[in-house]
C-alpha positions as CSV (number, residue, x, y, z in Angstrom):
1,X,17.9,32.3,-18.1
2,X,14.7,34.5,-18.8
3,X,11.5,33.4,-16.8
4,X,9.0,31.3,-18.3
5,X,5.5,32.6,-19.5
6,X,3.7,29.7,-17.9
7,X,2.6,29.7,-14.2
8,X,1.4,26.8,-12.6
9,X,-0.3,24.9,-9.2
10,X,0.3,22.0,-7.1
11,X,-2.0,19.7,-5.8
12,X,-1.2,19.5,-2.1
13,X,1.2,20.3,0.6
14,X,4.2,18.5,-0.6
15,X,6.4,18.4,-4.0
16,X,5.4,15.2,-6.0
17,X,8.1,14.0,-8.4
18,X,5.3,14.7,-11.6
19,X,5.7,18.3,-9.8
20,X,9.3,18.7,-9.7
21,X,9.4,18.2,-13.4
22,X,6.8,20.1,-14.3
23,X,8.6,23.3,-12.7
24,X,11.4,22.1,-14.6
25,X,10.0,22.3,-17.8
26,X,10.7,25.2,-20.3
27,X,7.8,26.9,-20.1
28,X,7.5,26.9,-16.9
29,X,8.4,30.6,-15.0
30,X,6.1,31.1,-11.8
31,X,3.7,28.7,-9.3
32,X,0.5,30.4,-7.1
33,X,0.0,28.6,-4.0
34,X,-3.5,28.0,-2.8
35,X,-5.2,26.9,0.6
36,X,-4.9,23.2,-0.6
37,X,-1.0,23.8,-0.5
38,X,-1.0,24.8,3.4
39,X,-1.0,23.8,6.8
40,X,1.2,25.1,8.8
41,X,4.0,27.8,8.4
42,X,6.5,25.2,9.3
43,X,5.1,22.7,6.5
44,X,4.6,25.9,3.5
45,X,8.7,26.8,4.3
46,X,9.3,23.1,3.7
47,X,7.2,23.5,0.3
48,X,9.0,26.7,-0.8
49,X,12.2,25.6,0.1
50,X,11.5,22.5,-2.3
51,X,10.0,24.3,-4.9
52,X,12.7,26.6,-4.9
53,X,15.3,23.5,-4.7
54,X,13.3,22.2,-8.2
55,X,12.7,25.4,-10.2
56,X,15.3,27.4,-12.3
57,X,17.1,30.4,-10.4
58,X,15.1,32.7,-12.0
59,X,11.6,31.7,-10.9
60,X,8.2,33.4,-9.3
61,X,6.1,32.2,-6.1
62,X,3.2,34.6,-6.0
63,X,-0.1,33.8,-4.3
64,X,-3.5,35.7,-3.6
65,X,-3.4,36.7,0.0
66,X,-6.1,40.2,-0.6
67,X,-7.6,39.9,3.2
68,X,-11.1,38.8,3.8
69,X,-12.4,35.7,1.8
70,X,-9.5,35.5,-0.5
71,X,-6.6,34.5,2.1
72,X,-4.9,31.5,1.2
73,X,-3.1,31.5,4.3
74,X,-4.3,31.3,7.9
75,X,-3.1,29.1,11.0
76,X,0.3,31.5,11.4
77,X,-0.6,34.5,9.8
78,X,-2.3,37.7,10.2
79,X,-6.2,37.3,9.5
80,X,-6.3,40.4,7.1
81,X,-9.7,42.2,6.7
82,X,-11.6,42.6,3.5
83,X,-9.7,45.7,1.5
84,X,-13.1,47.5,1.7
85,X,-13.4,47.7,6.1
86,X,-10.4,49.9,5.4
87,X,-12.5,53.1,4.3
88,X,-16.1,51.9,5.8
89,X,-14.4,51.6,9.0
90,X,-12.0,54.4,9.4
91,X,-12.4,57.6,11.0
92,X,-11.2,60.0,8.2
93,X,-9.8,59.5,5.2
94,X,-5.8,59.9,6.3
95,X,-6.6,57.1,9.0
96,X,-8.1,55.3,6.1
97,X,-5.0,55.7,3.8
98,X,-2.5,54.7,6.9
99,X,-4.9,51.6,7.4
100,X,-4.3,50.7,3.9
101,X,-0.6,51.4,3.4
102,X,0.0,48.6,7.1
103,X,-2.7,46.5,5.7
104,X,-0.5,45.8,2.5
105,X,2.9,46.2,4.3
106,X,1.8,43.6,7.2
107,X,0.2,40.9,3.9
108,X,3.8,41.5,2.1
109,X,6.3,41.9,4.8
110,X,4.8,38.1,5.8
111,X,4.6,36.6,2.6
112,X,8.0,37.9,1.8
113,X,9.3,36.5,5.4
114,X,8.5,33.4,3.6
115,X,10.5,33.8,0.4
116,X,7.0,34.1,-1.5
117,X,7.3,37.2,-3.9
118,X,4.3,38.8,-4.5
119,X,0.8,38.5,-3.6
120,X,-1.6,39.2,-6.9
121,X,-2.9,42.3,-5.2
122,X,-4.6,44.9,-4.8
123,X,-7.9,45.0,-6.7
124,X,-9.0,47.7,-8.5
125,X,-12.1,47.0,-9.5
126,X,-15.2,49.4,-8.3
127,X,-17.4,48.0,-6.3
128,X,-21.1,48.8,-8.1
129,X,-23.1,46.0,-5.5
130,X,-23.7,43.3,-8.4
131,X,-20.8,41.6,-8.5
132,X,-20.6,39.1,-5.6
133,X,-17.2,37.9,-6.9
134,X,-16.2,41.4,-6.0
135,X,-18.0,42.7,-3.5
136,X,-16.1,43.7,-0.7
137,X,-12.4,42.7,-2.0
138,X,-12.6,46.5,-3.7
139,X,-11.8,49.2,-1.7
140,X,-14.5,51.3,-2.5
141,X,-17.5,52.0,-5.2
142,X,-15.6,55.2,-6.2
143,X,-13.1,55.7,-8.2
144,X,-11.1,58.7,-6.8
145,X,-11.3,57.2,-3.3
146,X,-9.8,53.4,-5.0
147,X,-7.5,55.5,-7.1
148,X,-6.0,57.0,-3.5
149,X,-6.7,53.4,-1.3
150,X,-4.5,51.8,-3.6
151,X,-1.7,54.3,-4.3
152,X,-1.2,54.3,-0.5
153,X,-1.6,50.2,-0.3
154,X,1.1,49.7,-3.1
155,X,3.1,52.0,-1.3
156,X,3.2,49.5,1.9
157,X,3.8,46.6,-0.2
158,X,6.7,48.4,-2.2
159,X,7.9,48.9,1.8
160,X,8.1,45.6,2.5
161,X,9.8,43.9,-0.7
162,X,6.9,43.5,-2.9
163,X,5.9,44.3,-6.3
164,X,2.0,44.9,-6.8
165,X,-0.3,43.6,-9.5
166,X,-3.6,45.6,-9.6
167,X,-6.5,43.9,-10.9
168,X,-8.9,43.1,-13.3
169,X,-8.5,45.5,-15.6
170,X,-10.2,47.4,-17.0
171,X,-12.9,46.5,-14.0
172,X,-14.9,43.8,-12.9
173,X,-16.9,45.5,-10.6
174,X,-20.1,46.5,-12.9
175,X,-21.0,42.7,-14.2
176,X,-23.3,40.4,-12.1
177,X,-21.7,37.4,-13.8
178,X,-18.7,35.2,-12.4
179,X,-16.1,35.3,-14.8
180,X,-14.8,31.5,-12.9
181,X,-18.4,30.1,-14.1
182,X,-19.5,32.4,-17.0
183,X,-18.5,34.7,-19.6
184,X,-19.4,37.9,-18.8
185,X,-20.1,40.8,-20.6
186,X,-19.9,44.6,-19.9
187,X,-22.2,46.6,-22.3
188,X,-20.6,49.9,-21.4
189,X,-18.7,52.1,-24.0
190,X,-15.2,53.3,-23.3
191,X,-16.5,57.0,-22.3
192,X,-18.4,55.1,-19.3
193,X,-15.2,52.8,-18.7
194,X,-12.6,56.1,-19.0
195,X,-14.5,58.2,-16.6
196,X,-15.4,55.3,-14.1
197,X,-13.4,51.9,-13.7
198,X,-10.3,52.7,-15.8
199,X,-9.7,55.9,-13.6
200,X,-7.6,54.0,-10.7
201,X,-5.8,51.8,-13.4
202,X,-4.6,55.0,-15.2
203,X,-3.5,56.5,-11.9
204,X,-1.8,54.0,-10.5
205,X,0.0,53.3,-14.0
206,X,1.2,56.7,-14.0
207,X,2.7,56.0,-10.6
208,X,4.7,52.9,-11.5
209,X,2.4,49.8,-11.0
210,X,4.2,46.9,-11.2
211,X,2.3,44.3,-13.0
212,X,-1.4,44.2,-14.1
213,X,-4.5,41.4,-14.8
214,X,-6.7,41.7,-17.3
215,X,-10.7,40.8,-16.2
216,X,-12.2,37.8,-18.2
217,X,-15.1,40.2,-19.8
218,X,-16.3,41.0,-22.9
219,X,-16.5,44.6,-23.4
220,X,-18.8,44.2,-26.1
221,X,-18.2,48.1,-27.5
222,X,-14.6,47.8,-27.4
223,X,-14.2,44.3,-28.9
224,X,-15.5,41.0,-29.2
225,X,-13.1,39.0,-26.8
226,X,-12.4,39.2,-23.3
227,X,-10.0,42.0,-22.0
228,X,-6.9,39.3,-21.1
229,X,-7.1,38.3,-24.6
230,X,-7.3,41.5,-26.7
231,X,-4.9,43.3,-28.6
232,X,-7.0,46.1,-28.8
233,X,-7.1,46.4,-25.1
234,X,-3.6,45.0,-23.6
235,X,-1.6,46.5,-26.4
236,X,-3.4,49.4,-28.0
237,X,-5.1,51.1,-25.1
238,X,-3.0,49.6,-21.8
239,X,0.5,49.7,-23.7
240,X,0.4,52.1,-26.0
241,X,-3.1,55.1,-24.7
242,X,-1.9,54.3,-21.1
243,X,1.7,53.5,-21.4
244,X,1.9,50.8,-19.2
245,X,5.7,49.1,-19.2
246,X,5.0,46.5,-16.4
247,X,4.3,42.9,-16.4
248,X,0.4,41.8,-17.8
249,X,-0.6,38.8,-16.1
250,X,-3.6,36.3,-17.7
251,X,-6.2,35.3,-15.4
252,X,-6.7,31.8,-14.8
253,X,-7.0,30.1,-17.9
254,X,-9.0,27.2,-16.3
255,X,-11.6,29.9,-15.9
256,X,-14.9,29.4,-17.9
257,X,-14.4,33.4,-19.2
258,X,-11.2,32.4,-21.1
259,X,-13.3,29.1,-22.2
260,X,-14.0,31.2,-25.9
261,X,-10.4,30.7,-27.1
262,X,-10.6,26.7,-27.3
263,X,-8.7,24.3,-25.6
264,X,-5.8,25.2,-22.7
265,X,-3.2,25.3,-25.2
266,X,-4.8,27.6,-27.7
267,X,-6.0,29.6,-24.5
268,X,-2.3,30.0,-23.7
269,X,-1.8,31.3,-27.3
270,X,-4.1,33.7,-27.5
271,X,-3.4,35.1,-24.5
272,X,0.4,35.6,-25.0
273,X,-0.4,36.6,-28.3
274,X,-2.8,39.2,-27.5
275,X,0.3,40.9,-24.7
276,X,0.3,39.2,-22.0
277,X,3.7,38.2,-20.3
278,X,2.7,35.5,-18.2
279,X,-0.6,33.0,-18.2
280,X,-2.1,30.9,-15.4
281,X,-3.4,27.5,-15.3
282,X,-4.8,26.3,-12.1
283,X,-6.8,23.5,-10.7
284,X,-6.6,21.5,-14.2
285,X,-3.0,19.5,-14.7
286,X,-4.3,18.4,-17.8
287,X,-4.5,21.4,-19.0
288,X,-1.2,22.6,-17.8
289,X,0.2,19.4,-19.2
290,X,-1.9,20.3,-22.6
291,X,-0.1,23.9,-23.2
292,X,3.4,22.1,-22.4
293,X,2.8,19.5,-24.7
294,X,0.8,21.6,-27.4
295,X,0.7,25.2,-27.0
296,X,2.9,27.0,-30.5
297,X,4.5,29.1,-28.4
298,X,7.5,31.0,-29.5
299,X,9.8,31.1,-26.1
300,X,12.3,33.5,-27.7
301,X,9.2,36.1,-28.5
302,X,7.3,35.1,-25.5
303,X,10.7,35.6,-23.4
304,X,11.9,38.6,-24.9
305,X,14.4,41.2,-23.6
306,X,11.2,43.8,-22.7
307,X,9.1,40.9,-21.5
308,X,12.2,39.3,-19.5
309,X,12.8,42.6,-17.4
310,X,9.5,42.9,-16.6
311,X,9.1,40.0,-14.9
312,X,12.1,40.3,-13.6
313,X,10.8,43.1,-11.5
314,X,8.2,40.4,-9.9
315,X,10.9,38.9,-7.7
316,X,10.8,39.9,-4.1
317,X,13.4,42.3,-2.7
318,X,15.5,40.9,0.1
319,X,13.7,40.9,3.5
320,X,14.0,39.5,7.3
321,X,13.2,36.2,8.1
322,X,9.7,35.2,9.9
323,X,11.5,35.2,13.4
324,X,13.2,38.8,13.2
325,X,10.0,40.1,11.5
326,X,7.8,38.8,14.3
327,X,10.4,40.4,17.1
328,X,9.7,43.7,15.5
329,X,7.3,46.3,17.4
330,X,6.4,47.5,13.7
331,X,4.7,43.9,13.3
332,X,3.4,43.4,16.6
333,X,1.4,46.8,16.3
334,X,0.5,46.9,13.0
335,X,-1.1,43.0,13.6
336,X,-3.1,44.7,16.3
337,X,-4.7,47.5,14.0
338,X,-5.3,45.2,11.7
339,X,-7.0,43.0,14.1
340,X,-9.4,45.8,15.0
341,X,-10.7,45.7,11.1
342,X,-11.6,42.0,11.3
């Protein structure tokens, strides 16, 4: 069976029996977890064990785990700094490059100890000092130094089993607005884009990034809807100019930046129809419930064969268990660099 283009949340630490169906619903391919949804390890491998029990076989459990203030995970796991102490508090650049290949190979090799396969990371977005949504989850404000950050990051989470998901294309970083409570708007052209923000995206595309996330922004010289729902941008200048072939993920529907498309199920339309392979709603079962019950979406076009083997390459790879990871002296001193960050 393909995977589903709808990913969903669940409302506290244990599988409800509304839950269980909804995973088993058609359009339902992939679940994010959020800090709501843990309290212990012991309890969260109860939770995936259930959720893997209720889903199809072919099924993704991602969750955002960057480090710093977006770690959804805490009590059990490594307490990952911010992606930007990683440059700002390395010696050199090399040191800075290891620090950021263990950072993601210590985030993925425990996620993945866990049976969790990917963590939407790492961000790409520059960090120009206005956007406090940003801030200090980018590596860097420039783009050659982000471009190399994140080549060696992906490269630690390809290590341990994980595919990555770079993010939010084609960059955040430059808008004071929050794209969770407003729509924002980039006035750039795409000369100022192309020699700035997009520079890491096209990079790491030409390396083999995995999957990517578009940014709820209007880039009001490119076109007149936001990024994760525009043809012009996922399918004429990230598929075709860039030749991305990995997996586009929406942003959260639920946010107030994908609030221009209408309700959740024409949100889910637009999106899917605009290129991307997979949408999220979070925090709002109604509206999950809404694109289930009313979105016109086409499963055999929104699962096709290209589509399908994309996000097919989201699943992790086979890895240890929790207990044989935390016997290994990789883990125990790569946990202790990484404590030195924090």
């Amino acid at each position: 069976m393909p995977i589903a283009p709808l990913m969903l949340d669940l409302e506290g630490t244990v599988l409800t029996a509304e839950e269980k169906e909804l995973l088993q619903h058609p359009f339902c391919g992939g679940l994010i977890f959020f800090s709501r949804n843990f309290e212990s390890v012991e309890q969260l491998q109860v939770l995936i064990d259930e959720v893997r029990a209720a889903a199809p076989e072919d099924f993704l459990i991602s969750v955002d785990h960057e480090g710093g203030r977006v770690q959804r995970f805490r009590e059990g796991f490594t307490k990952l700094p911010a992606l930007a102490k990683l440059y700002e508090q390395s010696e050199d650049e090399p040191s800075a490059l290891r620090a950021a290949h263990h950072h993601a190979w210590l985030m993925a090799s425990e996620l993945r100890a866990m049976g969790i396969d990917f963590s939407f990371a790492p961000v790409l977005d520059l960090n120009y000092g206005v956007s406090e949504v940003i801030g200090d989850r980018a590596f860097h404000s420039q783009a050659d130094i982000v471009a190399k950050m994140a080549t060696s990051y992906i490269s630690g989470m390809h290590d341990a089993g994980m595919a990555a998901t770079g993010k939010h294309f084609p960059g955040h970083g430059a808008v004071v607005a929050d794209s969770h409570l407003e729509i924002p708007v980039d006035e750039r052209g795409m000369a100022a884009l192309d020699a700035a923000d997009m520079r890491p995206f096209a990079h790491l595309i030409q390396q083999g990034m995995d999957a990517v996330m578009p940014a709820h922004v209007i880039y009001s010289e490119i076109d007149s809807q936001p990024a994760g729902f525009s043809k012009i941008w996922l399918q004429k200048i990230l598929r075709q100019q860039l030749g991305f072939d990995g997996v586009i993920f929406s942003d959260d529907l639920n946010m107030e930046g994908a609030s221009f498309a209408g309700n959740y199920a024409q949100r889910a339309e637009a999106a899917i129809s605009a290129g991307c392979d997979m949408v999220l709603v979070c925090n709002n079962r109604p509206g999950v419930i809404q694109v289930m019950d009313e979105a016109n979406i086409d499963l055999t076009s929104a699962t096709s064969q290209a589509s399908m083997q994309r996000l097919e390459r989201m699943k992790g790879r086979e890895y240890m268990n929790r207990s044989a990871l935390l016997d290994t002296q990789r883990w125990s001193e790569i946990e202790s660099e990484m404590s030195a960050f924090v």
